[in-house]
C-alpha positions in Angstrom: 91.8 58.0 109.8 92.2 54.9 112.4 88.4 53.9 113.2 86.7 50.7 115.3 83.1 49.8 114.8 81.3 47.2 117.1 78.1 46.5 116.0 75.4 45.8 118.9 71.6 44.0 118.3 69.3 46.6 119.5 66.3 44.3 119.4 65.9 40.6 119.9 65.4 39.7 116.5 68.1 41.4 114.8 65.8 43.4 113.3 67.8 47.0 114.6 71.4 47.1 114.7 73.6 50.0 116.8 77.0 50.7 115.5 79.4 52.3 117.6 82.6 53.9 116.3 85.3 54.8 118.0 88.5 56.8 116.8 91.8 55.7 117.6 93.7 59.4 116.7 93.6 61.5 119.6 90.6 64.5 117.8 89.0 67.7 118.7 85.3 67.4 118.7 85.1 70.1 116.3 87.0 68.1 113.5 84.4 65.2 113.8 82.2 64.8 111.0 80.0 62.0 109.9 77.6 61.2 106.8 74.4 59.7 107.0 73.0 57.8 103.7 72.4 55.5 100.9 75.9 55.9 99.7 77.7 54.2 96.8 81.4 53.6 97.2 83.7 54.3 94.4 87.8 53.5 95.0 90.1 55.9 92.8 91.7 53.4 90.2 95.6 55.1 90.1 94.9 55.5 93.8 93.2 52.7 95.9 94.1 54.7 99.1 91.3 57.1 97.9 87.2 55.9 98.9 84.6 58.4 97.6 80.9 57.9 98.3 78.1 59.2 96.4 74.6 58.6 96.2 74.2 55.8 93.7 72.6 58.1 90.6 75.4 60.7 90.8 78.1 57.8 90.6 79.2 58.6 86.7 79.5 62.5 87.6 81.6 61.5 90.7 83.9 59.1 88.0 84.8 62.2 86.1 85.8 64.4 88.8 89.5 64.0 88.8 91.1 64.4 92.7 94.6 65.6 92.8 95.6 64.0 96.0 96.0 60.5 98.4 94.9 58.7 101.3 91.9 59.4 103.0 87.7 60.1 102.6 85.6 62.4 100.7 81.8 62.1 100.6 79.6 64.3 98.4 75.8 64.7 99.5 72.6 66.5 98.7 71.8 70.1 100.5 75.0 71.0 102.5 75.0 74.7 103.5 78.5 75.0 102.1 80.3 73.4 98.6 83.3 72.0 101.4 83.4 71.1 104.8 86.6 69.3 106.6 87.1 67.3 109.3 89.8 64.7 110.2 90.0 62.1 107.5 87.0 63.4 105.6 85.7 65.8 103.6 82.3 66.3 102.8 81.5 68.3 99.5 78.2 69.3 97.9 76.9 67.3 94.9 77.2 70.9 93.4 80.6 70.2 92.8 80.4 67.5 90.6 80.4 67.9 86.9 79.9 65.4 84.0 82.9 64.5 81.4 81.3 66.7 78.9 81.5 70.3 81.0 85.0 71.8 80.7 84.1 75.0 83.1 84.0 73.5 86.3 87.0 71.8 86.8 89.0 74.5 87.4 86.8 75.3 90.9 86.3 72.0 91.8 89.8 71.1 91.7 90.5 74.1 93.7 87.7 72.6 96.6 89.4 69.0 95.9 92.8 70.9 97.1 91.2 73.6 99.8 89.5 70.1 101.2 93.3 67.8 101.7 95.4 71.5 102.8 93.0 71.7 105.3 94.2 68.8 107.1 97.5 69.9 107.6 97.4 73.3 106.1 94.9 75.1 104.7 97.5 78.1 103.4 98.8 75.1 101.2 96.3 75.3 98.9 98.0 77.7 97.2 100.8 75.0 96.2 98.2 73.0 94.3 96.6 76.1 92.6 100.1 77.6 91.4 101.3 73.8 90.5 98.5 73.2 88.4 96.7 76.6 87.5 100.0 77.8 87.4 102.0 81.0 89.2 99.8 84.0 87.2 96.3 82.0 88.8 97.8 81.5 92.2 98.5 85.4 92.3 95.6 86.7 90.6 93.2 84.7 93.5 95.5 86.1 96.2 95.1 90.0 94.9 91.7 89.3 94.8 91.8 88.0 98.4 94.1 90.9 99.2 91.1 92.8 97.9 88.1 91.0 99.8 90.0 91.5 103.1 90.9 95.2 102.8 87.0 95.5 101.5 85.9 94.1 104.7 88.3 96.1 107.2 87.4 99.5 105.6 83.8 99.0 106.4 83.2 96.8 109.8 87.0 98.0 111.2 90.5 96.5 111.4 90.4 91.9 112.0 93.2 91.6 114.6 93.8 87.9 114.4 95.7 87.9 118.0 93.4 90.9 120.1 95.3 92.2 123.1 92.4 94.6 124.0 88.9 95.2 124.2 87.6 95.6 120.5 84.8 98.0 121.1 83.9 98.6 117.8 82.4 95.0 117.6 78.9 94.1 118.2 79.7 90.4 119.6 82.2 88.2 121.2 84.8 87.0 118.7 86.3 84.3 120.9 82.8 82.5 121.1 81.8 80.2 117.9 78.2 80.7 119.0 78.4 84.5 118.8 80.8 85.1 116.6 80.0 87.2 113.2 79.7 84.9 109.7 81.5 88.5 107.8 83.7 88.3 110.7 85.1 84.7 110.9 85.6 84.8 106.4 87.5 87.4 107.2 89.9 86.3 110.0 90.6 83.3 107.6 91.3 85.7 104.8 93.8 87.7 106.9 95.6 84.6 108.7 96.2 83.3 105.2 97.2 86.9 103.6 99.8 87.0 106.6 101.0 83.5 106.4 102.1 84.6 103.3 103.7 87.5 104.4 105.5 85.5 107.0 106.9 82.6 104.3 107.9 86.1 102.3 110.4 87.5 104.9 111.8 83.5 105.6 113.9 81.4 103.2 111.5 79.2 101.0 113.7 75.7 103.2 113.3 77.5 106.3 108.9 78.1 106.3 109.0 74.6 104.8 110.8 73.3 108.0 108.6 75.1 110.5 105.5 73.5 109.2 107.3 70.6 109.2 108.0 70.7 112.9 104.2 71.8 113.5 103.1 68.5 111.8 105.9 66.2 113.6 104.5 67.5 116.8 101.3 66.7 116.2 101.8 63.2 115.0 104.3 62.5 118.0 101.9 63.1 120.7 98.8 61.8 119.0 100.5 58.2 120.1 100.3 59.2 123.4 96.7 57.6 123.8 97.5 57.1 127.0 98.3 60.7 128.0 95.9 63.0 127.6 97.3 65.8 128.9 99.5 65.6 126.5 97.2 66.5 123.4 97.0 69.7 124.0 100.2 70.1 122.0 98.1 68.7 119.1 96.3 72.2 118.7 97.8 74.5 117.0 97.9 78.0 118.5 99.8 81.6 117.6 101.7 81.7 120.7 103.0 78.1 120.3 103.2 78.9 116.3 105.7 82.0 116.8 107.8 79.7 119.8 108.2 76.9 116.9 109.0 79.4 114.2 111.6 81.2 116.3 113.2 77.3 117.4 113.8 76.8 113.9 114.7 79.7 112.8 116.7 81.2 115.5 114.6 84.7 114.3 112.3 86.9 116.0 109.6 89.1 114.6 108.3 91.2 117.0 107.3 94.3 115.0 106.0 91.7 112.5 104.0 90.2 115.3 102.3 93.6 116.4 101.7 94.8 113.3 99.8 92.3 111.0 98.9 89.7 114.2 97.8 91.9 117.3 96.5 95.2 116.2 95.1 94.4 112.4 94.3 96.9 109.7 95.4 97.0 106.1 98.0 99.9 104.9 96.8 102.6 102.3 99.7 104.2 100.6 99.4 107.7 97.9 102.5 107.4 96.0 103.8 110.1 93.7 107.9 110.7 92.2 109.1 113.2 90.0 112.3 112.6 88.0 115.6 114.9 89.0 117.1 115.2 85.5 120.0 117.1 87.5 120.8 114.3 90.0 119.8 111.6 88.0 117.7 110.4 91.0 113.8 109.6 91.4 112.2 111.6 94.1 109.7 109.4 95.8 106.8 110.7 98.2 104.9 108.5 99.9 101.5 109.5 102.0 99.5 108.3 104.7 96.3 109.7 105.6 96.7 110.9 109.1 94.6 109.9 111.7 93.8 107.0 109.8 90.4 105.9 108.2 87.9 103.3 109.5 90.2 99.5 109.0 93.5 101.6 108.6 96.9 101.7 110.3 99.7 104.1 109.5 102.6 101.7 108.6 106.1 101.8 109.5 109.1 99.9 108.6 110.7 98.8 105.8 109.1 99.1 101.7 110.4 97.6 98.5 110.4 99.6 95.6 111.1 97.7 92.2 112.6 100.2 89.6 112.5 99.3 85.8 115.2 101.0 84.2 116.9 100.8 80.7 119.6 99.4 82.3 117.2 96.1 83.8 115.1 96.2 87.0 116.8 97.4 90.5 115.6 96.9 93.5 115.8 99.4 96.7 114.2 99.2 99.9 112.8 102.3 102.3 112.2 103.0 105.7 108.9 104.7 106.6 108.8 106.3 109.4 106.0 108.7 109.8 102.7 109.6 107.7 104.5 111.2 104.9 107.8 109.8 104.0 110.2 111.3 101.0 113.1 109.1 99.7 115.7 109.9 97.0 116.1 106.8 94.6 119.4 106.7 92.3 119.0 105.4 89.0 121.7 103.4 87.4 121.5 104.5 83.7 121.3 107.8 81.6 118.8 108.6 79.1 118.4 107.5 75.8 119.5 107.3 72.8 117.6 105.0 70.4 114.4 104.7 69.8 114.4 100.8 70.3 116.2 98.9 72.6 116.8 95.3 74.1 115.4 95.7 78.1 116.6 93.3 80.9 113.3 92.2 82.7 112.9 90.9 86.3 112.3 87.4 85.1 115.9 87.5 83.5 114.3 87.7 80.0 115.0 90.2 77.1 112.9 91.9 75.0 112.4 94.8 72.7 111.0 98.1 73.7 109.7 100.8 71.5 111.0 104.2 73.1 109.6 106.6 71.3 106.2 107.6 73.7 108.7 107.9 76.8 111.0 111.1 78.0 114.1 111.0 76.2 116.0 112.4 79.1 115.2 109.9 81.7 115.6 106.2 82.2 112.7 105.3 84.0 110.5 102.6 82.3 108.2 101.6 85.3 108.2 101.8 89.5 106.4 99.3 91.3 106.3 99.9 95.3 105.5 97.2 97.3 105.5 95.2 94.0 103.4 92.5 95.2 100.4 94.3 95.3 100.6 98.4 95.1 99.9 100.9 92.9 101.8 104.1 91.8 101.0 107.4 90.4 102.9 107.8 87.2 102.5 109.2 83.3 101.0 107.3 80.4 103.9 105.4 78.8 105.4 104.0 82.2 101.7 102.0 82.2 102.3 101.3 79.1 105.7 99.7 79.2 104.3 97.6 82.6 101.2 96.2 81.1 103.1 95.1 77.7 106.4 93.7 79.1 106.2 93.4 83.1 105.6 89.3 83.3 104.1 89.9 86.8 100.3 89.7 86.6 99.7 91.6 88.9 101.7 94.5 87.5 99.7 93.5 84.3 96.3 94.0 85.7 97.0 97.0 87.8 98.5 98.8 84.6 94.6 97.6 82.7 92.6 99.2 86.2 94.7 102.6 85.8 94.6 103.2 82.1 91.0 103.6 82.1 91.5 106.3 83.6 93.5 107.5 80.2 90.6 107.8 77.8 93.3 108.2 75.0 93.1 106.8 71.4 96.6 105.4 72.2 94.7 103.7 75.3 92.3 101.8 72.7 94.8 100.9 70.7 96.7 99.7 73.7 94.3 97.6 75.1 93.3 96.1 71.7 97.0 95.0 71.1 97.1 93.4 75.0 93.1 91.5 74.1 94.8 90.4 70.7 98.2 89.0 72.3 97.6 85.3 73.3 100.6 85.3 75.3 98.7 87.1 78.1 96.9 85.6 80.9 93.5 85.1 80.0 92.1 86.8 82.4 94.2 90.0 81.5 92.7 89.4 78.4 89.3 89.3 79.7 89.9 92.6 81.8 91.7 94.3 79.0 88.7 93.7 77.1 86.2 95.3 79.4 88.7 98.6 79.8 88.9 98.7 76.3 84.8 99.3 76.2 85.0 101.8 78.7 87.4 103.9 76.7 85.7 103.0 73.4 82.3 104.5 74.9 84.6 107.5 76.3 86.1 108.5 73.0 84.8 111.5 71.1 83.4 110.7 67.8 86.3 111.6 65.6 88.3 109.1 67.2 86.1 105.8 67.1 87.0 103.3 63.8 84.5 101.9 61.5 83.6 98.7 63.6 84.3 98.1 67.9 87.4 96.2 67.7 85.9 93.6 69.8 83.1 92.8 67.2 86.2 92.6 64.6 88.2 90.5 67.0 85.2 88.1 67.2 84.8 87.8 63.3 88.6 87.0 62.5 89.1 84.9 65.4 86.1 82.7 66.0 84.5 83.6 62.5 84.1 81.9 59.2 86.7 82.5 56.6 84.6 82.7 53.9 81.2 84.6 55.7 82.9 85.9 59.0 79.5 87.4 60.1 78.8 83.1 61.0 80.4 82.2 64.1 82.8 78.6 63.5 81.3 75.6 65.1 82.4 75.1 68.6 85.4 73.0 68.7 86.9 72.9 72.1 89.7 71.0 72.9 91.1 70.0 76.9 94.6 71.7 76.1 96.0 75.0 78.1 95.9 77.3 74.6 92.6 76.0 73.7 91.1 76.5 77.1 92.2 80.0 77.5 90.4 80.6 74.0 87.3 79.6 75.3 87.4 81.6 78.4 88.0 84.7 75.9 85.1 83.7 74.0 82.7 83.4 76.5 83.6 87.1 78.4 83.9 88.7 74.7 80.4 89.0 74.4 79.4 90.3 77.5 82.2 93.3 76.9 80.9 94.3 73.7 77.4 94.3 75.2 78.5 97.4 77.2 79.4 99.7 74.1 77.2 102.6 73.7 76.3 105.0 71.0 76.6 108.5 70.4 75.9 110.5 73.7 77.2 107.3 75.5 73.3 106.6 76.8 71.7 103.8 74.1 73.5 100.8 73.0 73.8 100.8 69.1 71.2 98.2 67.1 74.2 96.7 65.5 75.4 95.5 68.7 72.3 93.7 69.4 71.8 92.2 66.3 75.6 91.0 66.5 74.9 89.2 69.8 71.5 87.5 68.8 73.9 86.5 65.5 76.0 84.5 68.0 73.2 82.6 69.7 70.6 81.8 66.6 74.2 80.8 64.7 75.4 78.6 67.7 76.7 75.4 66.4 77.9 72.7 68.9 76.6 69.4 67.0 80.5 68.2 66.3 81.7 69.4 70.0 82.9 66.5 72.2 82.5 69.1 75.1 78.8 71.0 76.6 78.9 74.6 75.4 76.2 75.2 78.4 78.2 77.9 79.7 78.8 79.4 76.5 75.1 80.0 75.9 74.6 81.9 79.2 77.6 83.7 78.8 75.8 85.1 75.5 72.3 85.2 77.5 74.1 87.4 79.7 75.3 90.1 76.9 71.8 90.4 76.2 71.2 92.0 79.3 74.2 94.1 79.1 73.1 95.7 75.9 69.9 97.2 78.2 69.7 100.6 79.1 67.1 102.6 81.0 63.9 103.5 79.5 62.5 106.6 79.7 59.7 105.8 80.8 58.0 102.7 83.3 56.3 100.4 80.4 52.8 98.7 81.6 52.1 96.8 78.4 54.0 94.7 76.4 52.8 96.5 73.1 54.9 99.9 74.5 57.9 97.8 74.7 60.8 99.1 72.3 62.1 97.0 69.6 65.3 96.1 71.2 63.8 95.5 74.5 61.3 93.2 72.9 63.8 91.4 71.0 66.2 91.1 74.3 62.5 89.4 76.0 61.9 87.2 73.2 65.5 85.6 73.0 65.1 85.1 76.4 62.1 83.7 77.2 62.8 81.6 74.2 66.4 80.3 76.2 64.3 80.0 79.1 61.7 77.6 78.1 63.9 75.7 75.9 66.2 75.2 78.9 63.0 74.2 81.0 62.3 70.7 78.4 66.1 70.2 78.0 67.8 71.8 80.9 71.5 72.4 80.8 74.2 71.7 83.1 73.2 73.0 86.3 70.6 75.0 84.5 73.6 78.0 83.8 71.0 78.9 81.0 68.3 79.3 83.0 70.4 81.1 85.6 71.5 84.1 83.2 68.0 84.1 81.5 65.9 84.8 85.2 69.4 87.7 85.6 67.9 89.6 82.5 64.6 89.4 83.4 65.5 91.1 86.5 67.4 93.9 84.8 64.4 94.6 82.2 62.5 95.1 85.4 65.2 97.3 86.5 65.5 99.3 83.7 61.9 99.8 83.5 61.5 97.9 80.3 59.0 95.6 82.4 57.0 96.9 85.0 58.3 95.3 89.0 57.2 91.9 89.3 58.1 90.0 92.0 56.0 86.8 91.6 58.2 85.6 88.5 61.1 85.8 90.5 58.9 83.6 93.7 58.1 80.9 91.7 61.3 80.1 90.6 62.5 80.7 94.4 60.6 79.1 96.6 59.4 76.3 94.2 60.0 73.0 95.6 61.6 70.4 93.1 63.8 73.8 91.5 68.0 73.1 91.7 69.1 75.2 94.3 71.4 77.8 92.3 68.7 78.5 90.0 66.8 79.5 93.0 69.2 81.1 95.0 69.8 83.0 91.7 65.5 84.3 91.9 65.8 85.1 95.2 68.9 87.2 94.8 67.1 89.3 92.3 64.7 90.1 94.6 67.3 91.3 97.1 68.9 93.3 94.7 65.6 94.8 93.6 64.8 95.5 97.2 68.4 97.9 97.6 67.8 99.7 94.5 64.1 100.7 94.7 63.5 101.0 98.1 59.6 101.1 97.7 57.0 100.4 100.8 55.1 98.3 97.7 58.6 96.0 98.7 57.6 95.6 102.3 56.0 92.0 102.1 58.8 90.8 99.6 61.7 91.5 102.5 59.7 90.1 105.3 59.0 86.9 103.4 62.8 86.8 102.4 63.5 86.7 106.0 61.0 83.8 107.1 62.6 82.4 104.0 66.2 82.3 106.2 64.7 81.3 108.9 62.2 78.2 107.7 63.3 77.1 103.8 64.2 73.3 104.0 67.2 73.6 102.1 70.5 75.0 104.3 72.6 76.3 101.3 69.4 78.5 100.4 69.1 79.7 103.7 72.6 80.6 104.6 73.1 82.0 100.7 70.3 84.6 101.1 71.1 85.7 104.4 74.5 86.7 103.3 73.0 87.9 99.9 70.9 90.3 103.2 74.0 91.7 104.7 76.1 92.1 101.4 73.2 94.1 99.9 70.5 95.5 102.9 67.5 97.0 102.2 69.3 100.3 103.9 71.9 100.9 106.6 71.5 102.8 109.6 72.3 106.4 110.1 70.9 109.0 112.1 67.9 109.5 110.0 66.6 105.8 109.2 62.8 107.0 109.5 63.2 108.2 105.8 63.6 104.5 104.8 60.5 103.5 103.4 61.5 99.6 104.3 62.5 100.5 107.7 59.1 99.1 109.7 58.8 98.2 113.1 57.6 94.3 111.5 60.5 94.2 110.2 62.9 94.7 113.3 60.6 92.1 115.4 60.6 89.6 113.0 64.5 89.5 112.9 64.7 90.0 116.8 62.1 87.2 116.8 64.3 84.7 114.7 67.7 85.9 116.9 66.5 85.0 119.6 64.0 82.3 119.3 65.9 79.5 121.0 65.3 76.8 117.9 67.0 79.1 115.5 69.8 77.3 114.3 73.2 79.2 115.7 74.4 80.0 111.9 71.3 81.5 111.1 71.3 83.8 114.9 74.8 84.8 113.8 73.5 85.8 110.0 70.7 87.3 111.4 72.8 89.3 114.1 74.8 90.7 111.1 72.4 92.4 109.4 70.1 93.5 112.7 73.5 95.4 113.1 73.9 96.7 109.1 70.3 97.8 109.6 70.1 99.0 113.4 73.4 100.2 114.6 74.4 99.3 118.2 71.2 100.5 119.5 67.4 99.9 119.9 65.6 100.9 116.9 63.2 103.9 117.5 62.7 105.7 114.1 60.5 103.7 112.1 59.1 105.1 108.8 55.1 105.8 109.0 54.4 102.9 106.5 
């Protein structure tokens, strides 16, 4: 970033000083940005291109957080409403980001914000280069299906995002093309689509050909920002779709315009229902897909062309089909007969080889697996084809789809499944970690006469991380800054909180054993030879504490009624807590997961509803901000699920909270926290809502349109008027 500063005597005496600055790059307003501060400077020592500031007590924090990239500004300060913001030349991140040289678990998400921050000034859809460079391929993929995930969540309840409208969109209750107006839900969701169908786009062109479009985008830009002279000519320097699809077809020599229609101008995600039986006759695979007709709320009926992936004995083959209309039948010819040995060297996608135990599959066809639309869908298809995906399909995403479906087989060759894929470290980790959780559901679904002697987990836990000669006492903590060792850790810490889900006979309490296992792991914690924090790892077993809860049955109002295991679950906890309160940990992650199960105790009427524990670790001044956006996010969950008019006061103070609390990343947080979870949605009988008052629609249309209210709040505010109100005025209050 060119800059000139002139620096002008505002008084006499010298005593004021004016500095004015003036950037040389031709710059839209909107990527201007500029810290205020007592900062310290600190220059990268491998890279001197790269100046960080800091204020001056945070400088050892700011030494250990390793940036990935070159030349240009990044400033972290104190109460920013969001952990990354990007302008030209500069970044300015939240100290929230920062992490000591002792904490392991953060710097896999800062380094991610370190990347996000750089992409987006060129990029922002390159971010994904870093992650899969670093994090590697199965982390790149796994945060784009969960993208994938966020962005269909969003269509299917507010309507299809058209990133490129052509018409009127009348189902939206404000002007998208206006930044003062425009929805908060709204705008994280046109960013998730454009960068879903970026990647769509750098799908369907040659890897050397996307690479060359962007590079002609960025050439552009840089030749016409030395036109200082010609400002007409800048406009080039902003990037737009139209001028986007003239580059890409200049380059390519392609165009794309049912590609352009589809995904750019009329928006919507595509739901398929996918079914095949297997012709033994004809040796083919008869494939059905469906499309619900009209389509739901966010839908489209797609057309054009599919890619089906079929896994055969023979090695994977890959076909593509047309769809054409909502219900689309295709006759798929498989290249090899059925079997004939039990076991038998497969060719995978990846080109590898491996062995593959025959015996659970039909032994007259030659099917192993079908993945449509490979990169993200899902297929209706028997047992052993999910089990052949999940234990030798290399693709993640195959992996976890394969973990979400077979809990839906609550087998005994499930369990044993699952236990195998939790046991296997060659897995992604965070299969691992889902596997685990699965493997709970189906342990709680099993009849009796199927469950072993011990959970698997608990077992797991005792060989793995247990002492050889007393297993029952957890090893000290020994981590180590290596890819294996890391992953291990990451096990360890979800583990618990998986075997704090298993339930008893009838599938209602959680067994004492279970308890007494987790409070094993925290009283036997042993971290005095770690070079590493284990801070996280001490919530993470906080937070199996709460899992182990169930509901009572019956509201307790003194703490002599309280059961035994509730009691001990309260005295572990409020023992964490004010431990953590003298020595706090990092970023008080303790304290975080101990005020979470105090909420569900209240929740599952172990503790009678009290909101003021929950205030005074919320509005509190002097309190770090997570630990109270964590309070306050209780209380808005504790507002959805009861409902009560004893609630009233709690959700009108929650909104003066958005509307006056001093610290922006509180106030944004909660009003999001508002519209994820409102205290109820409107329908055509809202009066029945206890919480539905007439104070509380004139103190949000109060706020709205109170001309001092901050235009990120209005916009928050507007949301959820809308989640609560509908289109219209609001008429039916409740009596209360």
């Amino acid at each position: 970033m060119a800059l000139q500063r002139d620096t002008i005597p505002s008084h006499s005496d010298g005593s004021l000083k004016t500095f004015c600055y003036q950037l040389l790059v031709p710059t839209s307003a909107a990527n201007i940005g500029f810290a205020i501060g007592d900062f310290q400077m600190h220059v990268q020592p491998e890279m001197p291109e790269i100046i960080s500031f800091v204020i001056p007590e945070l400088l050892p924090l700011l030494k250990h957080t390793i940036f990935p990239y070159s030349t240009y500004w990044q400033i972290f300060v104190d109460q920013t409403p969001d952990e990354v913001t990007s302008f030209a030349g500069l970044s300015i991140f939240s100290l929230r980001v920062l992490y000591h040289k002792k904490i392991l678990d953060m710097v896999q998400n800062t380094r991610k914000l370190l990347a996000t921050a750089i992409a987006q000034q060129f990029f922002g859809e390159s971010r994904g280069v870093f992650v899969d460079r670093f994090f590697g391929t199965t982390e790149h993929v796994y945060q784009l299906n969960k993208l994938l995930k966020d962005s269909c969540d969003y269509e299917a309840r507010f309507g299809a995002v058209s990133l490129r409208p052509k018409t009127k969109q009348s189902h939206l209750y404000f002007n998208p093309n206006c930044p003062e107006t425009c929805s908060p839900l709204h705008l994280d969701a046109l960013f998730r689509k454009g960068q879903l169908v970026i990647r769509m786009l750098e799908k369907r062109l040659p890897k050397e050909q996307f690479i060359k479009v962007l590079q002609r985008v960025l050439s552009l830009g840089v030749q016409h920002s030395q036109n200082l002279d010609r400002p007409a000519e800048w406009t080039s320097m902003l990037i737009s779709t139209a001028i986007f699809l003239r580059i890409l077809t200049d380059v390519t020599g392609k165009e794309l315009p049912s590609f352009v229609e589809q995904w750019i101008d009329l928006g919507g995600f595509v739901s398929f229902q996918v079914s095949h039986t297997f012709n033994r006759k004809r040796n083919i695979i008869e494939l059905e897909l469906r499309q619900t007709a009209p389509p739901p709320k966010g839908c489209q009926n797609y057309t054009g062309p599919l890619l089906v992936v079929v896994q055969e004995l023979e090695g994977p083959f890959v076909h593509t089909v047309q769809i054409d209309a909502a219900v689309s039948r295709h006759d798929i010819q498989c290249h090899s007969k059925g079997r004939k040995l039990k076991k038998k060297r497969i060719m995978l996608g990846t080109g590898e080889e491996v062995d593959v135990d025959l015996n659970s599959m039909d032994a007259d066809s030659p099917l192993l697996w079908i993945r449509v639309d490979p990169e993200m869908l899902l297929v209706n298809q028997p047992f052993y084809h999910w089990e052949f995906m999940l234990l030798h399909e290399r693709d993640v995403l195959a992996q976890q789809q394969a973990i979400e479906t077979l809990c839906r087989f609550p087998e005994h060759k499930t369990k044993t499944l699952l236990e195998e894929t939790v046991r296997n470290d060659k897995f992604f980790y965070r299969i691992r970690r889902e596997a685990a959780h699965c493997l709970v559901q189906i342990y709680n679904s099993l009849p009796e006469s199927h469950l072993g002697e011990s959970p698997p987990l608990i077992d797991y836990i005792r060989q793995n991380f247990g002492s050889k000669t007393s297993p029952d006492v957890p090893l000290p903590n020994n981590y180590a800054a290596t890819a294996s060792n890391l992953q291990n850790n990451l096990l360890e810490q979800a583990l618990p909180s998986a075997i704090g889900s298993i339930r008893g006979q009838g599938g209602r309490d959680c067994p004492r054993y279970v308890l007494d296992f987790i409070i094993n792991l925290i009283r036997l914690n042993d971290n005095s030879t770690n070079r590493y924090s284990d801070d996280y790892y001490r919530g993470a077993l906080i937070h199996a504490l709460g899992k182990t809860l169930t509901m009572s049955e019956r509201t307790v109002g003194h703490p002599e009624e309280l059961s035994t295991h509730a009691r001990d679950v309260l005295e572990e906890v409020t023992h964490a807590l004010n431990m953590d309160t003298m020595k706090p940990s990092f970023g008080r992650i303790v304290s975080i997961h101990c005020i979470q199960v105090l909420y569900e105790l209240q929740r599952f009427r172990h503790l009678p509803i009290d909101t003021d524990i929950f205030w005074k670790f919320g509005q509190c001044k002097g309190i770090y901000a997570p630990l109270r956006l964590t309070a306050l996010a209780c209380l808005v969950a504790m507002i959805r699920r009861s409902r009560s008019q004893l609630l009233i006061g709690t959700v009108l103070r929650l909104v003066g909270l958005v509307a006056n609390d001093p610290d922006p990343f509180v106030r944004y947080s909660v009003a999001q926290r508002l519209c994820a979870n409102p205290p109820f949605e409107w329908t055509e009988n809202t009066s029945m809502y206890p919480l539905n008052t007439k104070r509380l629609a004139d103190l949000l249309w109060g706020i709205i349109s109170d001309v001092r209210t901050e235009t990120r709040i209005r916009t928050c505010l507007t949301d959820l008027y809308f989640i609560l109100y509908g289109l219209g005025t609001p008429s039916n209050f409740s009596s209360f």
